[in-house]
C-alpha positions as CSV (number, residue, x, y, z in Angstrom):
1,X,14.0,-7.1,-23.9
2,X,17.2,-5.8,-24.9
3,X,20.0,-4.3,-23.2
4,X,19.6,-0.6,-25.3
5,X,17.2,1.0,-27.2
6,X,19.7,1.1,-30.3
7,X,19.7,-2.7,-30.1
8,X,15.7,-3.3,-29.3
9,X,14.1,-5.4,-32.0
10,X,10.5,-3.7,-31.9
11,X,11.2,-0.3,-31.0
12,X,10.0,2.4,-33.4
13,X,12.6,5.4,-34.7
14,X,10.7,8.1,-33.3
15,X,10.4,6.0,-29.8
16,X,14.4,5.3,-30.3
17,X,15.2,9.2,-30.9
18,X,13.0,10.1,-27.9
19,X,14.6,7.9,-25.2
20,X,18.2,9.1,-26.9
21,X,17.3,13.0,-26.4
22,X,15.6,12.6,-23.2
23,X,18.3,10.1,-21.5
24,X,21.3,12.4,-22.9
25,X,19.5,15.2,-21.2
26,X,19.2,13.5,-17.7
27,X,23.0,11.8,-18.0
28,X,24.0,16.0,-18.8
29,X,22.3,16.9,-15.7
30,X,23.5,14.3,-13.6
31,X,27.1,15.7,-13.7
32,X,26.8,19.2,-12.3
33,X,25.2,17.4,-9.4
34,X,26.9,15.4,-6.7
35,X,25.0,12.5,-5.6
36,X,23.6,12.3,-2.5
37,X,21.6,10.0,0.0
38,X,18.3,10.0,0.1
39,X,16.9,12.4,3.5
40,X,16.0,9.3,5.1
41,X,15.7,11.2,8.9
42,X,13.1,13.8,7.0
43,X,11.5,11.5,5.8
44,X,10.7,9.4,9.6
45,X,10.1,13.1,10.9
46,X,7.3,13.6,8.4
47,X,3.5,13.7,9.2
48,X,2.7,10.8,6.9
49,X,5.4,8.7,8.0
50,X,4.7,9.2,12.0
51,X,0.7,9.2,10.8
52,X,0.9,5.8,9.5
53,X,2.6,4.8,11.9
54,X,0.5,5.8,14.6
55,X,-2.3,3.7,12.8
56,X,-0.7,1.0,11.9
57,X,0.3,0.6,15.6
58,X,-3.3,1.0,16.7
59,X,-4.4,-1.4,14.2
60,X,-1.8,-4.3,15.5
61,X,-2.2,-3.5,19.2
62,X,-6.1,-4.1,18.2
63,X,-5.0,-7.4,16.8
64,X,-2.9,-8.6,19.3
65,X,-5.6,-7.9,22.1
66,X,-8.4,-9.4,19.4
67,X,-6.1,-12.9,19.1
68,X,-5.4,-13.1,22.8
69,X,-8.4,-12.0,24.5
70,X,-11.4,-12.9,22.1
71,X,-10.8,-17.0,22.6
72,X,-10.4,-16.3,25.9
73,X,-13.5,-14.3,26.3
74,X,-15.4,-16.9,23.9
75,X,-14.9,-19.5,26.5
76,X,-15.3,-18.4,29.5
77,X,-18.6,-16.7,29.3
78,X,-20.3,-17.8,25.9
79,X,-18.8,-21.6,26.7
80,X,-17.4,-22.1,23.4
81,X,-14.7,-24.8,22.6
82,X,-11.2,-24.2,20.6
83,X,-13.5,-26.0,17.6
84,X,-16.6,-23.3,17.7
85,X,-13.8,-20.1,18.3
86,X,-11.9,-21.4,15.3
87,X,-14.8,-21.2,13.2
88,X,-15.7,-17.4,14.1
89,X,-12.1,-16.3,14.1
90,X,-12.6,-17.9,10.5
91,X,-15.5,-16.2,9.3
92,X,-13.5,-12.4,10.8
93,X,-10.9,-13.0,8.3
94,X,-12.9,-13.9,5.5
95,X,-14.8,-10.7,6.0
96,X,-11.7,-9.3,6.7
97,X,-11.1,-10.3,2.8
98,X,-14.5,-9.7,1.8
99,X,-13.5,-6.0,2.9
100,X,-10.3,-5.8,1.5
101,X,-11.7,-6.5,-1.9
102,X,-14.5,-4.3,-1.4
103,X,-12.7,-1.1,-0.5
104,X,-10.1,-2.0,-3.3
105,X,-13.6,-1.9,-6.3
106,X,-15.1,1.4,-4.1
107,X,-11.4,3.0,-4.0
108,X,-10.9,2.4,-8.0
109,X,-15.0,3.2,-8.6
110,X,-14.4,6.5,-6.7
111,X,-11.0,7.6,-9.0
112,X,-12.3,6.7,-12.0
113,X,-15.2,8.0,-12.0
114,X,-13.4,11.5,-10.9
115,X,-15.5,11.9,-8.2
116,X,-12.3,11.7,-5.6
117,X,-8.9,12.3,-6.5
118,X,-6.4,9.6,-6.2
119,X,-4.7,10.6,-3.0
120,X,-8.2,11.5,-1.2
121,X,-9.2,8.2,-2.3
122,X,-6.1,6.2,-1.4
123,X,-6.3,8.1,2.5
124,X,-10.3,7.5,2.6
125,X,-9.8,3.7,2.2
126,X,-7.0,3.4,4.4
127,X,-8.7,5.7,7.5
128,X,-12.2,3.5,7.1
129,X,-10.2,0.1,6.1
130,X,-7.4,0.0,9.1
């Protein structure tokens, strides 16, 4: 690491030149411009944004009722102890992981393959996985 590209140890001269053009370029361009903030109220108005959140909502009130009402459920009519419900609530989050990992090999088997593109992909997993 180095604090320039004039002063990297392994960078090549055609590498060096490149970065040089390109970042004078960018520096040139930054000047007519005045900087601004990012449109960070468009952005929590956009249909992704209040999408995933809408999902992501869903998914933790499904949580929330799972963690309180499951035990509760579990041992009142099934008769379970705290021992036998900490076991099950066990085995949903390892499949939990198991699924995780899962949709992470089918989600990179599906984009590299070029049967999906990257964003249908991404959205697939997330809709099916939440």
């Amino acid at each position: 690491m180095s604090d320039s590209p004039e002063t990297h140890p392994f960078i090549s001269e055609k590498e060096k030149t490149y970065i040089q053009l390109t970042r004078s370029k960018a520096l040139d361009g930054n000047k007519n411009q005045k900087t601004s903030r990012p449109p960070y109220l468009a952005i929590a108005k956009s249909v992704p944004v209040l999408a995933y959140l809408f999902v992501f909502s869903c998914f933790m009130w499904t949580m929330s009722v799972s963690v309180v009402y499951i035990p509760i459920y579990l041992s009142t009519v099934h008769g379970f102890n705290a021992e036998m419900t900490g076991i099950l609530f066990s085995v949903i989050a390892c499949t939990r992981l198991t699924g995780a990992f899962t949709w992470t090999f089918a989600g990179n088997l599906l984009t590299n393959s070029g049967l999906l593109s990257q964003q249908v992909t991404r959205k697939t997993c997330i809709c099916v996985g939440e």
